[in-house]
Structures are given as C-alpha cells and as structure tokens.
MIMAR-51584 format. One record per residue (C-alpha): residue in one letter; x, y, z; residue number from 0. Coordinates in Angstrom, 2 decimals. Layout:
# MIMAR-51584
ATOM  voro       xx       yy       zz  nuza
ATOM     A        X        Y        Z   NUM
...
END
This chain:
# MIMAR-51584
ATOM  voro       xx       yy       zz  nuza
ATOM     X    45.03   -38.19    50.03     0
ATOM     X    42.77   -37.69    46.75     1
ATOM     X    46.33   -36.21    44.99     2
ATOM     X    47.70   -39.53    44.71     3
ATOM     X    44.85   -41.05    42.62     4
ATOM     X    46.40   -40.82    39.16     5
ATOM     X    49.79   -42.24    40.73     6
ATOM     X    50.54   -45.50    40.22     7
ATOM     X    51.16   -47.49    43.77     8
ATOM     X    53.86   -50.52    43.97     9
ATOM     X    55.85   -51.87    47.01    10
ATOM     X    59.03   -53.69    46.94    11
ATOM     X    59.07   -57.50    49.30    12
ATOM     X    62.08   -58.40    51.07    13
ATOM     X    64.09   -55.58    50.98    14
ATOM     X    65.19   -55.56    54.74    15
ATOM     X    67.16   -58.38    56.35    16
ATOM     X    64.48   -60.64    58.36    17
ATOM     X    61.53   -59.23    58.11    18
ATOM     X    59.92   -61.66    55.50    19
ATOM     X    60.70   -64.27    57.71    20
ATOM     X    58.94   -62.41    61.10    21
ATOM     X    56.00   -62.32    58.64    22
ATOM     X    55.97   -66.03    57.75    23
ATOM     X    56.51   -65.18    54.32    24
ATOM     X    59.59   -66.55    53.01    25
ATOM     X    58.39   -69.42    52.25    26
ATOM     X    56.35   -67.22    48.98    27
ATOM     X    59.02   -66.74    47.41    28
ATOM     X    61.39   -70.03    47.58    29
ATOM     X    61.11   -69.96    43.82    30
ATOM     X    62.20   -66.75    43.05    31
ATOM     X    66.03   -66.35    42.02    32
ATOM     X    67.37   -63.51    43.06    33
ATOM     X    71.22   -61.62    41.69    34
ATOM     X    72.60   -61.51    45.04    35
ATOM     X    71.09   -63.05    48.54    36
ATOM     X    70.72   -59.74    50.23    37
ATOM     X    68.41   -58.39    46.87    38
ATOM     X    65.00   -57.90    47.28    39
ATOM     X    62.60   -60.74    45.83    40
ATOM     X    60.24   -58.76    43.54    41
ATOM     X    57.50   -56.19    43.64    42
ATOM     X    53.75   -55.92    43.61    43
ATOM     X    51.24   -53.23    42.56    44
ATOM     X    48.74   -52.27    45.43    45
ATOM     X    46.96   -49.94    43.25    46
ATOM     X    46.64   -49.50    39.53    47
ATOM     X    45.13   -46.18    38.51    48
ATOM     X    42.37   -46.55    36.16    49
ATOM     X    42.62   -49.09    33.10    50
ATOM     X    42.37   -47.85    30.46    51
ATOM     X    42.15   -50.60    28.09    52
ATOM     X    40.27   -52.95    30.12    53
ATOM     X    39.49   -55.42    27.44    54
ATOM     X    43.07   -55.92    26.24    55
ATOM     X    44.68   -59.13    27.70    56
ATOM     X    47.39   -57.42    29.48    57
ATOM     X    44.94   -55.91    31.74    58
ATOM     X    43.30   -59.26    32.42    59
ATOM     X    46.07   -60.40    34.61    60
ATOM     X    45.48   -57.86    37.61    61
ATOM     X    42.31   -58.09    39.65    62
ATOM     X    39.90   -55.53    39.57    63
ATOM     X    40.12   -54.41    43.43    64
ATOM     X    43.65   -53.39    42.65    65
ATOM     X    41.64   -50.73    40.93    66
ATOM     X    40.47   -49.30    44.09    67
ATOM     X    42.40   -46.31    45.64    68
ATOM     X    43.32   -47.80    48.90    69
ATOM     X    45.53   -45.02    50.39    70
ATOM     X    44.92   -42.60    53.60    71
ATOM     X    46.04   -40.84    55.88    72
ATOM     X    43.88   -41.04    59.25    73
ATOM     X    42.10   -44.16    59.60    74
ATOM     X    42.47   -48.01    58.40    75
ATOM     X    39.50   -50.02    57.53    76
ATOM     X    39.79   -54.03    58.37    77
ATOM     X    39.30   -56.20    56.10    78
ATOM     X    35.11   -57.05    56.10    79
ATOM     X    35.58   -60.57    55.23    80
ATOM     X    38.30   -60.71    58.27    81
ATOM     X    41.38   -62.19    58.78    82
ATOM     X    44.61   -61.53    60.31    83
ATOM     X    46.14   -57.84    59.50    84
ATOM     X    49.30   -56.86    60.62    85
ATOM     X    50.76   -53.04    60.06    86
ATOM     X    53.74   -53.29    58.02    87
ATOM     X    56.23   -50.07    58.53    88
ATOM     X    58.67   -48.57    56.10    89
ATOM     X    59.46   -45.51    53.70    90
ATOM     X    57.51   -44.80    50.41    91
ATOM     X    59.41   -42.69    47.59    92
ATOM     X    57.28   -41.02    45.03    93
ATOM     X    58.94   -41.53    41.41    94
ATOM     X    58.45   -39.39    38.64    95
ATOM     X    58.43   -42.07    35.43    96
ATOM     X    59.20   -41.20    31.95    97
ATOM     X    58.24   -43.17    28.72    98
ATOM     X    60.63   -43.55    24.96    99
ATOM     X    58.06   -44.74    22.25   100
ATOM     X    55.61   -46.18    24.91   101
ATOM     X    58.91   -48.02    27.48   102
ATOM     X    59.66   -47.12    30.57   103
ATOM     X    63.38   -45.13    30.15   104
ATOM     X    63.82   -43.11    33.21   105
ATOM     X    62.56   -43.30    36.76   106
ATOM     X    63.41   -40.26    39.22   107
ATOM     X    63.32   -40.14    42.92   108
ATOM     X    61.93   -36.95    44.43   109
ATOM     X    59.85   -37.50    47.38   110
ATOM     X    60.06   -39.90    50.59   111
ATOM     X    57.64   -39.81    53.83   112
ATOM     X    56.32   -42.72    55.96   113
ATOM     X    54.18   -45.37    54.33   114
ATOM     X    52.81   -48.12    56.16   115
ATOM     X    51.76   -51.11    53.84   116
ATOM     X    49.14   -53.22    55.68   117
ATOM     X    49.13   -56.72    54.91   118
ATOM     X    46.47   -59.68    55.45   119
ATOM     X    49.18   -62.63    57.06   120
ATOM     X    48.05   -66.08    56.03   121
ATOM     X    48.13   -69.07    53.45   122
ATOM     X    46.78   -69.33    50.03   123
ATOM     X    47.15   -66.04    48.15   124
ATOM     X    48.47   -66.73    44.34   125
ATOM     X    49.79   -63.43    44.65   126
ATOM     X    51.30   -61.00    47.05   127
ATOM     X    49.39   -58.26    45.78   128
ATOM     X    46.18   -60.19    47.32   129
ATOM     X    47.32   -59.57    50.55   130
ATOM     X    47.72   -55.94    49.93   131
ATOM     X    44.64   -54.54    48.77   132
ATOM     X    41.52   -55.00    50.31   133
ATOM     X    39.66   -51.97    49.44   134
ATOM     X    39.04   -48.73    50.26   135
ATOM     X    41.41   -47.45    53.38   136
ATOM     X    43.47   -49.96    53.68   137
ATOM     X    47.16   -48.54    53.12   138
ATOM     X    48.57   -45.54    54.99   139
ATOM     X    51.23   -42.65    53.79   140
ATOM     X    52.01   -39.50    55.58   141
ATOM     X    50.67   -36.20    54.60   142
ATOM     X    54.35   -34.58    56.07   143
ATOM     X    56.72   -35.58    53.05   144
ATOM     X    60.48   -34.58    52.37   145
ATOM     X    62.09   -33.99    49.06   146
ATOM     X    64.87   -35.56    47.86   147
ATOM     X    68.12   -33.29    47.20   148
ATOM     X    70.02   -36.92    45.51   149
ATOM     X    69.43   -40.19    46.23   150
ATOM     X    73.02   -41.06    46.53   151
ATOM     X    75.57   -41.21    49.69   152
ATOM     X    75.51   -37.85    51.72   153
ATOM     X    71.86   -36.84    50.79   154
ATOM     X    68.98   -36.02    53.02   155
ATOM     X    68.14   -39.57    53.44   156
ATOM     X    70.76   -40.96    55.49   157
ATOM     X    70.33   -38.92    58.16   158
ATOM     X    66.41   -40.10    59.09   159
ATOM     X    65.55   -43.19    61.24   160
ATOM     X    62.32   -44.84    61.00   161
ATOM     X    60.08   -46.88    63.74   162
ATOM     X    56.44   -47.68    64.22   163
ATOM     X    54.36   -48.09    67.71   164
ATOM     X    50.72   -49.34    68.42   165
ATOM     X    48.51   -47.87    70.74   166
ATOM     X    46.24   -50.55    72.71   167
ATOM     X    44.18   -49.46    75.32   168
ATOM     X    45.91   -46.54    76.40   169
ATOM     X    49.24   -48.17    76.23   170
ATOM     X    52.41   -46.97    73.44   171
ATOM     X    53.91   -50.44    72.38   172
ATOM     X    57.13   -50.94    70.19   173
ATOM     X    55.52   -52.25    66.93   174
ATOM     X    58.89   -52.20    64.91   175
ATOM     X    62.70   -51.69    65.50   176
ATOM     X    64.23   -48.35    65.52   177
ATOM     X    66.40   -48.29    62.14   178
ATOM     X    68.64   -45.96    59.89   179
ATOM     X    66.91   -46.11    56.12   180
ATOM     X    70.32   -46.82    55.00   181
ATOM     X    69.96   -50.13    56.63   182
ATOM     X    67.82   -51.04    53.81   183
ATOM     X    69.28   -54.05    51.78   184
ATOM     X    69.11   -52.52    48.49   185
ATOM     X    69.00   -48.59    48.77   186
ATOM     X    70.76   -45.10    46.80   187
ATOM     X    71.38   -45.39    43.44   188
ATOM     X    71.41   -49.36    43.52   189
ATOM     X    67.89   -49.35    44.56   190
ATOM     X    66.71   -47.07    41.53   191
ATOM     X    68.79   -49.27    39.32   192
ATOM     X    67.29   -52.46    40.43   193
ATOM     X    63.53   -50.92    40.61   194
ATOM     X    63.70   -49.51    37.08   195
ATOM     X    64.98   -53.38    35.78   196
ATOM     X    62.27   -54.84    37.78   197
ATOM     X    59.79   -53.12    36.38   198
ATOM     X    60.65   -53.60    32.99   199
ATOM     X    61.35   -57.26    33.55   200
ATOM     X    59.60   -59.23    35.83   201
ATOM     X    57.21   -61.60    34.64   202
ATOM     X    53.99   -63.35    35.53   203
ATOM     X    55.48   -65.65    37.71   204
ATOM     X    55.14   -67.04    41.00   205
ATOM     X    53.89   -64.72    43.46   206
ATOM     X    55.45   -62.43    41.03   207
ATOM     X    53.14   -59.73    38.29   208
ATOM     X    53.84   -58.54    35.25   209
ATOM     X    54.43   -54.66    35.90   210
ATOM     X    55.18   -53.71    32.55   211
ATOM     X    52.06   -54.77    30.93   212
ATOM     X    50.25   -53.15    33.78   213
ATOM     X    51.89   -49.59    33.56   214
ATOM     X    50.49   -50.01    29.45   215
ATOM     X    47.30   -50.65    30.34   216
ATOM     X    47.32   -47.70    33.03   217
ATOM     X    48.37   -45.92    30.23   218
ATOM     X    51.72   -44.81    31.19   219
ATOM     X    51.44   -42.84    34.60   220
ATOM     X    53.45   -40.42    35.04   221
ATOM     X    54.28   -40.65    38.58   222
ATOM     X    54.33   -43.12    41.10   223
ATOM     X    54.58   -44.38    45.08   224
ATOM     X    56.84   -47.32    45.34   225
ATOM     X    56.62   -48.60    49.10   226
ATOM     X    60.93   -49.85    49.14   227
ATOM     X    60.59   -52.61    51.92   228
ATOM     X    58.80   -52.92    55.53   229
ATOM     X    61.47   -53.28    58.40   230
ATOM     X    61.94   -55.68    61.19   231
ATOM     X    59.22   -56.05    63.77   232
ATOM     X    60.14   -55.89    67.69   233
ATOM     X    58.71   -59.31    69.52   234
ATOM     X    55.56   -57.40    70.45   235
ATOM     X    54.97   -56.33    67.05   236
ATOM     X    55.68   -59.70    65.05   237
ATOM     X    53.12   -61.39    67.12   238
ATOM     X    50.60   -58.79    67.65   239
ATOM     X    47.76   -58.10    64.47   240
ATOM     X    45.39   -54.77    64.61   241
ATOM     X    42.13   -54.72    65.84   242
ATOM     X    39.61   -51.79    65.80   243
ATOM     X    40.71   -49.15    68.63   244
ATOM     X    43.99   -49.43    67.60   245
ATOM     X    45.95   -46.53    66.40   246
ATOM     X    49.14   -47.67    64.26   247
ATOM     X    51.97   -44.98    64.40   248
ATOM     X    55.16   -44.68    61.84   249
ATOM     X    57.71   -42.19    62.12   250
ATOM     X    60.06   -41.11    60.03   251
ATOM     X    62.39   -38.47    61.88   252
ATOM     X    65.42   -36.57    61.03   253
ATOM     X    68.14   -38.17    63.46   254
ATOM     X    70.50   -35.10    63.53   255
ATOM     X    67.42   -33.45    65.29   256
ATOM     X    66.25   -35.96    67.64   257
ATOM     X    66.73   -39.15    69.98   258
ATOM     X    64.71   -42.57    69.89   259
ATOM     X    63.94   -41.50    73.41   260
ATOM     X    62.44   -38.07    71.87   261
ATOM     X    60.38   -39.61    69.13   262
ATOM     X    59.17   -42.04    71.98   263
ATOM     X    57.95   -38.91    74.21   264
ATOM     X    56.25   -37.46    70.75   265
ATOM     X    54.50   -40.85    70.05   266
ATOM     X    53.27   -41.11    73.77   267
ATOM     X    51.35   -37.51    74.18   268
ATOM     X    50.69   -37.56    70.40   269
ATOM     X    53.13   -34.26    69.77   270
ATOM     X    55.03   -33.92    67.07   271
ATOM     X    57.85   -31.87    64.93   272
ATOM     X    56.30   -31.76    61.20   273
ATOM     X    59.42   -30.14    60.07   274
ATOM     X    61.41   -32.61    61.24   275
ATOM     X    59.10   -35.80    60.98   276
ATOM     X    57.14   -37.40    58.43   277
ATOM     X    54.30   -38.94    61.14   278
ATOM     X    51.70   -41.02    59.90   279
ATOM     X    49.10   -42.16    62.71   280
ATOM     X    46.12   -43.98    62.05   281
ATOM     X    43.13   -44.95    63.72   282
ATOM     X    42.35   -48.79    62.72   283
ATOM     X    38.21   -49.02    62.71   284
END
C-alpha cells in the first residue's frame, strides 16, 4: 500500500441516496446548497501527501494528521483516544490530474477497486475530514483493482455490484446492502464533471475545505484516490460499530460472473475470484 503515498486521497459525502442519514450525518451539512437534491454535498481530503510549503497560509487550513498516510490493505487500527467507528463501504477511482500554469484542467478516470472509508460517528467535528483520519491504518483499499475502459454508459463499471459484511465471532453479518455502482447518485461522466468543479471551487466553508489551495500546497500531485460515496447500510450494519476481532469485508464483484448468493459463499469460507473481484478484508485490531 506504500505506492499510493505520493497520491493525493479525497472522498466524496452524500453521494448515495440515504446513507448520510443512516450515519446521523445530515444534519452536517444543512448549510450546504447543493445544484440539484440528489447531488452530492461536498468532498474532504483524508490524506494530503507531503506539504510542501508548509509555512504558506494555504497550508495552514488543513491539520497536520491529514499528513499521515492512513491507507491499508490488511488490518484497521482504532482510534487510541476511542470513540465510535463505523466501516463505511463504497468504490474508490484513482484519477490521473493534470495542471495549465499551476490549475487544475483535466482529471482522468483510470482505476476503480473497493475502498472502505472508516469514519469516527459522533458530534462536534468542525470538519468532516476530522472524522476521517485518525492516523496510521485507518482507511482500507483493495490491492485487486480494475481499469477503466470509459467511464461512460456501457463500460466496465456497470456491470459490478458492491456489498460489505462483518465478521463477529465466527459469524458473516450483512454490514451494507447489495448495490449496482450505477446506483450511485452522481456517477459516469456527470460525476467527473461535478468532481473536477468541486475541486476547483469549493471553499472553506462549513464542514466544507478548500481543495484547491490544498492540491498547491501538495504541490500539484499528479494522481489521486477519490473515495465517490459510501452506500446504504443493512439494519445490522447502521447500528453496529467495529471493535477489535472484527474483520470488515467489501466486495466489489463483476455481476455478469456471479450471484449475491455466490459472493456470500466467498465471504463465508474466505475464498475468492481476484479476477473477478476487487476484495478488500481487514482485520480491525
């Protein structure tokens, strides 16, 4: 997971119907004015790489922990301080990012695997990125990836599912729903569209960061993982949070190829299709 060090890491909230109300987090954003009601509310950074100009006042905004590579593959670490965490499963797409005289003036899709973006639940974070990174080992992406042949209707993408289990005590549980990535709110072409104006305009604000300033401090990286949006919990997962012992399990699987019922058998002896899955399955210590 060392390869993604130099990339930088940003997730996208609220871009699946429901799910920021199962995780009592609507309420965030009741500020935040949106184009359309079904469009995502913003997006956060969960990892900058390395600042480069750390005394400029751009960088000032972002707090240093976001600093720390957070991502892995095989184990979670809880928070030390404690506090609720609850796994949050969806897709990541890796973006390459190109720059015109120092802006941002092209974003390209060309990778997509399962991501799972951990989150602390409670009250009193300023920002959403607080509840994102905690340190080292604390987000999760798959080491099985797929490459994109066009983000657009008819590519590879729309024909994978995703869905997520826990394993407590011996015991496979449901964590979130069984869904088509093309159930995503904002997703295709739209998605890129409304990812590249985000970055380039969202502002200090709210729950909200100033990406922008952050990718010029970072000194312009020139790829990136972009987390588009966890999914909608089943009633086990919405009111269940991790403890150590745990092992959190997202899958995202090529539905031409397989049943739910299939990818359920997989999940419960721990056997699974690489060339048909992108499996991520993590021990949470």
């Amino acid at each position: 997971m060392a390869k993604y060090k130099k990339f930088l890491g940003l997730g996208i909230a609220g871009n699946f119907a429901l799910h920021l109300e199962q995780a009592g987090e609507a309420e965030d954003f009741k500020h935040i004015m949106t184009a359309d009601e079904a469009a995502p509310k913003g997006m956060f950074p969960f990892f900058l790489p390395k600042v480069q100009n750390p005394v400029s006042e751009v960088a000032l905004h972002a707090k240093k922990i976001l600093n720390t590579y957070p991502i892995g593959a095989e184990f979670i670490r809880l928070p030390k301080e404690g506090g609720k965490v609850q796994a949050e499963a969806e897709v990541a797409i890796i973006f390459d990012l190109k720059y015109t005289a120092g802006l941002l003036s092209q974003i390209t899709p060309t990778y997509f695997g399962a991501y799972n973006d951990y989150s602390i639940r409670g009250s009193g974070a300023q920002k959403i990125s607080d509840k994102k990174n905690w340190g080292e080992d604390c987000k999760g992406f798959s080491n099985h990836i797929f490459k994109i042949d066009k983000f657009k209707p008819g590519g590879i993408m729309d024909n994978f599912r995703l869905c997520s289990f826990l394993r407590r005590d011996g015991k496979l549980h449901a964590y979130g729903e069984d869904v088509e990535l093309t159930g995503y709110s904002y997703f295709h072409e739209k998605l890129t569209d409304w990812i590249f104006n985000q970055i380039t305009t969202q502002e200090n604000f709210g729950p909200l960061e100033p990406l922008n300033e952050y990718i010029e401090a970072c000194d312009h990286p020139a790829e990136a993982i972009i987390s588009i949006g966890a999914t909608r919990y089943t009633e086990y997962g919405e009111n269940t949070f991790l403890q150590a012992g745990d092992e959190s399990i997202v899958i995202v699987y090529d539905a031409r190829k397989f049943t739910y019922q299939d990818v359920l058998e997989s999940a419960q002896t721990s056997h699974y299709d690489y060339a048909n899955m992108s499996v991520l399955a993590q021990k949470i210590v």
